[in-house]
C-alpha positions as CSV (number, residue, x, y, z in Angstrom):
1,X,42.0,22.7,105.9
2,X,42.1,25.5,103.5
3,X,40.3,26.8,100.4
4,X,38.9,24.9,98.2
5,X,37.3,25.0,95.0
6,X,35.4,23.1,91.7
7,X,36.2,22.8,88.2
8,X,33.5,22.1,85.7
9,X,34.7,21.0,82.6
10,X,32.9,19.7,79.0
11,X,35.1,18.8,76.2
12,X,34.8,19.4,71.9
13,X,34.0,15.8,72.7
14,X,30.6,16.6,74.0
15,X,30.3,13.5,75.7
16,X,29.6,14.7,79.4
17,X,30.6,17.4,81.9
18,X,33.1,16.7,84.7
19,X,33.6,17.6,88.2
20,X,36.9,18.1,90.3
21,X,36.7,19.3,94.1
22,X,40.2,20.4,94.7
23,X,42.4,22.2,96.7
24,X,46.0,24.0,96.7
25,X,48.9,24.6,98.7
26,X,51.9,25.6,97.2
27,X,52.8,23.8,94.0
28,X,50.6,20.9,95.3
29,X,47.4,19.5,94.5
30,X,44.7,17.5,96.4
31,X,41.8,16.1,94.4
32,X,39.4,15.1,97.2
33,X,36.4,13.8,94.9
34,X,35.6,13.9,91.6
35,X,31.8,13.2,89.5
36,X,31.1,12.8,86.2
37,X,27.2,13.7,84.3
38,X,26.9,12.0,80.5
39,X,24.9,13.9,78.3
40,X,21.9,12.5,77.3
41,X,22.1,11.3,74.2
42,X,19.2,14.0,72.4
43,X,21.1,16.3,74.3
44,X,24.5,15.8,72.8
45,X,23.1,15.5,69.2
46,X,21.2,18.4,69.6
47,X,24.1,20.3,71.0
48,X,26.5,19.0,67.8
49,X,24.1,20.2,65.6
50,X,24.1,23.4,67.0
51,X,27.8,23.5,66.9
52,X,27.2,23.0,62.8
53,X,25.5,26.3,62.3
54,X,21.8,24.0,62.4
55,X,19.9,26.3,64.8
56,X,18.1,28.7,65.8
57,X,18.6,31.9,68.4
58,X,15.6,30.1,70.5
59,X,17.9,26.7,70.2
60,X,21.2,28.5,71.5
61,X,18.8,29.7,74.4
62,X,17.1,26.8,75.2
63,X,20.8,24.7,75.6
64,X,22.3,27.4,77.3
65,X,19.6,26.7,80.1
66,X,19.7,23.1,79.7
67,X,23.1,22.5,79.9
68,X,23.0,25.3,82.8
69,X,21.2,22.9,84.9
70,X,23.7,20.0,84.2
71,X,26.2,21.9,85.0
72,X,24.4,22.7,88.1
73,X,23.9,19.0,89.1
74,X,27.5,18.0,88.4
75,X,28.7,20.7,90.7
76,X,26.1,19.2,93.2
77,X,27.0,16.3,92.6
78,X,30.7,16.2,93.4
79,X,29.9,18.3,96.4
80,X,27.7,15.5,98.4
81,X,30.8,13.1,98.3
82,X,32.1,12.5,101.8
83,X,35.2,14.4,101.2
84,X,33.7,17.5,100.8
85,X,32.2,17.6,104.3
86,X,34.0,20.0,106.1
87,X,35.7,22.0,103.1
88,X,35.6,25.9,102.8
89,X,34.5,25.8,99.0
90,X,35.3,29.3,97.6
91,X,34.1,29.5,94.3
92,X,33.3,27.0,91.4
93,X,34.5,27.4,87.7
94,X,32.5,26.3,84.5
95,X,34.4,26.2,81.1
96,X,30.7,25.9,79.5
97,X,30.3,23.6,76.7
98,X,32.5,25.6,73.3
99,X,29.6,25.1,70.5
100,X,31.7,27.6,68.2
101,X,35.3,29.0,69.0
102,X,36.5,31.7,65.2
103,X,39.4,33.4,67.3
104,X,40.3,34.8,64.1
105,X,39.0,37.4,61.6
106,X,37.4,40.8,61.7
107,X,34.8,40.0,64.5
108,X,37.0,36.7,66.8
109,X,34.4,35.0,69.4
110,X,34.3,32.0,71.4
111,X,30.9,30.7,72.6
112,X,29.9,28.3,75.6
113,X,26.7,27.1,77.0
114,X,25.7,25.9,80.4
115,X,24.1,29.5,82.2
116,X,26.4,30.1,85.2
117,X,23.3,32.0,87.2
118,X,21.9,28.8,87.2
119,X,24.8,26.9,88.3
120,X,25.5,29.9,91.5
121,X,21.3,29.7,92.0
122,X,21.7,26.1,92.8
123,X,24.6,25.8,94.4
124,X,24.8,28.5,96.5
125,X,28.3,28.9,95.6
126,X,30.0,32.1,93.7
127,X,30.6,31.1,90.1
128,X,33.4,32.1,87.7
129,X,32.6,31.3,84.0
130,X,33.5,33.2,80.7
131,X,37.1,32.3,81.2
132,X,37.8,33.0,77.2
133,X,36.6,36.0,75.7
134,X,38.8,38.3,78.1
135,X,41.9,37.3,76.5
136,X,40.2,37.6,73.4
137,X,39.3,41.2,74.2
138,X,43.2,41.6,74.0
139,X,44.0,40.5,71.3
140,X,44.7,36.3,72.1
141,X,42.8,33.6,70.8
142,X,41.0,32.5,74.1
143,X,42.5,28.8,73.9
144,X,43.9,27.5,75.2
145,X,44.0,27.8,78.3
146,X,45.1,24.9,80.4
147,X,49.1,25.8,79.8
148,X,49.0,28.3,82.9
149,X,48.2,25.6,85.0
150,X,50.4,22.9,83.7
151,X,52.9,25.6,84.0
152,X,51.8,26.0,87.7
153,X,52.2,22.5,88.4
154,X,53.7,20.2,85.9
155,X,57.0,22.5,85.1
156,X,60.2,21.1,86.1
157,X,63.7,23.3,87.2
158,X,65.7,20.5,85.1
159,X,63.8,18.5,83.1
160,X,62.1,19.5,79.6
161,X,58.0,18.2,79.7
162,X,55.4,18.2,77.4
163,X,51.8,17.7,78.4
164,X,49.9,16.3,75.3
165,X,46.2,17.0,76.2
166,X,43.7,14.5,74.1
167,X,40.5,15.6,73.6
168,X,38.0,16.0,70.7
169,X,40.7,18.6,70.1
170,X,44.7,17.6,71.2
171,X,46.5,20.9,72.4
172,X,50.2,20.3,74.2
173,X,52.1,23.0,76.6
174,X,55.7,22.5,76.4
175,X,57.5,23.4,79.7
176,X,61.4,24.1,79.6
177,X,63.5,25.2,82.7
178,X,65.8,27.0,80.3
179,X,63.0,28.6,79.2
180,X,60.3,30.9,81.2
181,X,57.7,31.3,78.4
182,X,55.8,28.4,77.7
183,X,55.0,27.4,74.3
184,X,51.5,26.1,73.6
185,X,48.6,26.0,71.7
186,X,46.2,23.0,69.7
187,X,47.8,21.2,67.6
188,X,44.8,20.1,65.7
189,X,42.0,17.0,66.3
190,X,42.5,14.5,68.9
191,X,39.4,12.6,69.1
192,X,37.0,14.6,67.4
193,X,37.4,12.9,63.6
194,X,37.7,9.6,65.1
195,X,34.2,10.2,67.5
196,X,32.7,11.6,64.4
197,X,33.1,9.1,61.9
198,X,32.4,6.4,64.5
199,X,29.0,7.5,65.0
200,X,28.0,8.2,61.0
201,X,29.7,4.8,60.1
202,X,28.8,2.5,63.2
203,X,25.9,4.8,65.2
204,X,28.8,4.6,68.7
205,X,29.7,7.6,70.1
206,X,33.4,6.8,70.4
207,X,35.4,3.9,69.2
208,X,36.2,2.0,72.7
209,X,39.8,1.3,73.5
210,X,40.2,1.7,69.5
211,X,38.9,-1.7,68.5
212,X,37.6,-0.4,65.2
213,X,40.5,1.2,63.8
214,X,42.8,-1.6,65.1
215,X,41.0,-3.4,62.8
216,X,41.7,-0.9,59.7
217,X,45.2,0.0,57.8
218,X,46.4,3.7,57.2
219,X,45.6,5.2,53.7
220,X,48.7,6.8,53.2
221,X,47.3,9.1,50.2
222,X,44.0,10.2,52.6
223,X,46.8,10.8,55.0
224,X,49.1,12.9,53.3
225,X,46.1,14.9,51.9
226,X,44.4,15.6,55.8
227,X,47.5,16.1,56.5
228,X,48.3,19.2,54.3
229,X,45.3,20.9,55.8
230,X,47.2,24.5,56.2
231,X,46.6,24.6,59.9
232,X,48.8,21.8,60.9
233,X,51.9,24.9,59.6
234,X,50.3,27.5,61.2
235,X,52.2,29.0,63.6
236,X,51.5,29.4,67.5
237,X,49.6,30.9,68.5
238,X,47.1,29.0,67.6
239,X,43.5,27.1,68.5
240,X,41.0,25.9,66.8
241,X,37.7,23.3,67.4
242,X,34.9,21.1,65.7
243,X,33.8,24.2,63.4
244,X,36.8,23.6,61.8
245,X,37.8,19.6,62.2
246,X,34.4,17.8,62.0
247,X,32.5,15.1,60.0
248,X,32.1,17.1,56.3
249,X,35.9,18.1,56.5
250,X,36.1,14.2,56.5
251,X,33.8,14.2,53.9
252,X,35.7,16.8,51.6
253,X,38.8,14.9,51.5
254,X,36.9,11.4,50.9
255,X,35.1,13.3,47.5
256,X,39.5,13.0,46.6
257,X,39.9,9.5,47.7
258,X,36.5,7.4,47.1
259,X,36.1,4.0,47.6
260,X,38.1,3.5,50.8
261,X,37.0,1.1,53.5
262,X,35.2,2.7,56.6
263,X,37.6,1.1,58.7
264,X,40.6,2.5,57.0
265,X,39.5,5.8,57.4
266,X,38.8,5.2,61.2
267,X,42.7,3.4,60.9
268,X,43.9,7.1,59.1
269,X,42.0,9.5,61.4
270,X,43.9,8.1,64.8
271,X,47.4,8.0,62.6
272,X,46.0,11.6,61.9
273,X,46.0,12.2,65.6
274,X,49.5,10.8,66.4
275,X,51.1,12.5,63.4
276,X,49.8,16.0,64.2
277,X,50.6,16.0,67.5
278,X,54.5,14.3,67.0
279,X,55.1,16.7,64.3
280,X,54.4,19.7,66.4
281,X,56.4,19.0,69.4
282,X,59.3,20.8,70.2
283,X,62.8,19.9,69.6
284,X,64.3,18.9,72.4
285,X,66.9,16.2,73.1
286,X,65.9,14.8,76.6
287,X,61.8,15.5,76.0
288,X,59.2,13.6,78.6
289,X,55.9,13.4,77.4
290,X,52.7,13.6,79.9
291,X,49.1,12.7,78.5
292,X,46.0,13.6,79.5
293,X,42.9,13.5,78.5
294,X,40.2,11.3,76.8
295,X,42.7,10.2,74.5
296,X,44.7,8.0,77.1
297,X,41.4,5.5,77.3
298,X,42.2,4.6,73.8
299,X,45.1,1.6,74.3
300,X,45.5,1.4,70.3
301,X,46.4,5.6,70.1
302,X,48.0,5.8,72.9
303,X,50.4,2.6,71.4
304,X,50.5,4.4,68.3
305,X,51.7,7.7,70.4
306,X,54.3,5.5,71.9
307,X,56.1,4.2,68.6
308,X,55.5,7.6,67.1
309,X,57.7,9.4,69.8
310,X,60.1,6.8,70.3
311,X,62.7,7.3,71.9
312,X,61.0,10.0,73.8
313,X,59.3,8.3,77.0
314,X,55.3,8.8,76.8
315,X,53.6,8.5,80.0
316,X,50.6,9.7,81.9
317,X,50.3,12.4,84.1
318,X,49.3,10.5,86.8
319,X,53.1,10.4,87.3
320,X,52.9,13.7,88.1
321,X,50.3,13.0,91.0
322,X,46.5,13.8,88.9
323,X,45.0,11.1,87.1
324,X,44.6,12.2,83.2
325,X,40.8,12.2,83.6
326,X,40.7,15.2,85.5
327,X,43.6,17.3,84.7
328,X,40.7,19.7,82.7
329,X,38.6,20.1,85.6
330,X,41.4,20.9,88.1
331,X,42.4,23.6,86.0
332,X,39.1,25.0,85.6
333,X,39.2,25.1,89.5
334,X,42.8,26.6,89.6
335,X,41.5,29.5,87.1
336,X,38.6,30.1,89.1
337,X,40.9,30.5,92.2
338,X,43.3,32.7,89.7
339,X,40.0,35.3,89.1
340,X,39.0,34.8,92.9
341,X,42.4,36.1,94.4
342,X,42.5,38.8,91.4
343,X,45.3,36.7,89.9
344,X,46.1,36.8,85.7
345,X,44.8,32.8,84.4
346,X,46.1,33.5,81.2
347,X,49.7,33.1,79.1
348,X,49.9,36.4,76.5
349,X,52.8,33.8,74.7
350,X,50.5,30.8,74.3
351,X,46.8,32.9,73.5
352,X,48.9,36.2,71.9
353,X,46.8,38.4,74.0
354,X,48.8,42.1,74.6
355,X,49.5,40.9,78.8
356,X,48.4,38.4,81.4
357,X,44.9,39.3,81.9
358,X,42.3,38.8,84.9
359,X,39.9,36.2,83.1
360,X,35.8,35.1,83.7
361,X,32.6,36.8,85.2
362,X,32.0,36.0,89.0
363,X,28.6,35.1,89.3
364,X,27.4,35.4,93.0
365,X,25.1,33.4,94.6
């Protein structure tokens, strides 16, 4: 059996870090065991704060450790499955958890937690991390970066495909075989206003299935106004995160529109979701969408999605062979392989970096 390797990955959505044990062959994958590690819950608020500019130097460093050692036990954990005995695991790769991503501006950075030392100490296992701020050094926006592997994988010699990734941010990579560059970039929040607003209005972390906002009608006037924001007419490329899309950008726009129920504003934020995403795919007259991500485990957004699109056929990526859950974390195990074989992991026409670029730190055990 050949190579194999593991993805670590932890979403905007800050809910939990997850594991993928994969390996390649060709323009094949094998997913032999996955694990997921919640955050706990002090953890996660401590690490949204954080993300908010409400911190110290000594709180960066203390989550950087912290979140280290998840990381750490997530790879560990993935790696006592059954199917991993036997497997030739070359390397692991951590995304980190993004607490601030400003790719733009005189001084662009992206930072993630979760100390790959500690992750290579505990493992035993060679670590690649840093995957961004190489493509930043060139001039690209660090994000994202998930296109090169759905190009890898998901592209198609006839048929035009767009994978839609949910998260707390949505991104899509639109794959043409008339086409050899791929266009892609974020499109703006996927579950990040949503997850917000759920937990200051109800205390939940997320709204399951989308119960709450099924419950709500859209505000068509708080719409329109989130949805003149100017990023959604920015062009590619382009990335952005929860510095940007979070709970007081909510708050701003509800100062414009007061006395709106809760509910309808949970009810706007998903139409939000679907209308940013639809209104920024490409033109194409035989499109397929794939999702991925969070997003798909909410049944009322991924309807919405549906009627949005029509006629275009919305689907999940499990059609494609990998369950949506773990598309992340297999390309974070596909990139570390990239660095490992001194391969590019990067797209200079998604991130706008100058060329393809090797990306991460190896982190040796």
């Amino acid at each position: 059996m050949g190579p194999a390797y593991v993805g670590l990955m932890s979403g905007t959505s800050m809910d939990g870090i997850d594991a993928a044990l994969v390996s390649f062959s060709a323009d094949r994958i094998k997913l032999h065991a996955t694990h997921t590690l919640p955050y706990p819950d002090d953890l996660r608020r401590h690490l949204q704060r954080v993300s908010q500019n409400q911190g110290t130097p000594d709180d960066v460093g203390h989550l950087d450790h912290q979140v280290g050692r998840l990381f750490a036990e997530t790879a560990a954990g993935v790696l006592r499955h059954p199917n991993a005995r036997g497997l030739d695991v070359v390397a692991i790769g951590s995304h980190g958890q993004t607490i601030r991503h400003q790719p733009r501006g005189e001084a662009p950075f992206s930072m993630q937690l979760g100390d790959p030392n500690l992750i290579a100490e505990h493992t035993g296992i060679a670590t690649v991390a840093d995957f961004r701020r190489r493509d930043m050094a060139a001039g690209g926006e660090g994000a994202p970066l998930v296109p090169a592997f759905h190009q890898s994988f998901f592209g198609h010699p006839s048929q035009q495909r767009c994978i839609v990734n949910i998260g707390g941010i949505a991104n899509i990579s639109s794959l043409s075989p008339r086409e050899p560059r791929v266009l892609g970039f974020d499109t703006g929040p996927g579950n990040a206003l949503m997850d917000a607003w759920c937990q200051d209005q109800l205390g939940k972390p997320y709204d399951a299935d989308g119960h709450w906002a099924a419950e709500g009608r859209v505000h068509q006037a708080l719409l329109s106004d989130l949805l003149s924001d100017a990023y959604f007419a920015l062009p590619a490329p382009k990335s952005t995160g929860k510095e940007k899309f979070n709970l007081d950008w909510i708050r701003t726009a509800l100062t414009r529109h007061p006395g709106i129920e809760a509910v309808d504003v949970q009810r706007t934020l998903l139409e939000l979701t679907v209308i940013s995403i639809t209104k920024q795919l490409p033109e194409c007259p035989d499109l397929k969408i794939y999702v991925c991500g969070g997003g798909v485990r909410n049944r009322v957004l991924l309807q919405e999605l549906r009627r949005a699109c029509t006629p275009f056929k919305v689907c999940s990526t499990e059609e494609l062979g990998l369950d949506p859950q773990w598309v992340e974390a297999t390309a974070f195990a596909w990139l570390a392989r990239q660095t490992i074989n001194r391969l590019p992991g990067n797209l200079p026409e998604v991130t706008g970096a100058k060329g393809p670029r090797l990306l991460g730190a190896v982190y040796y055990p």
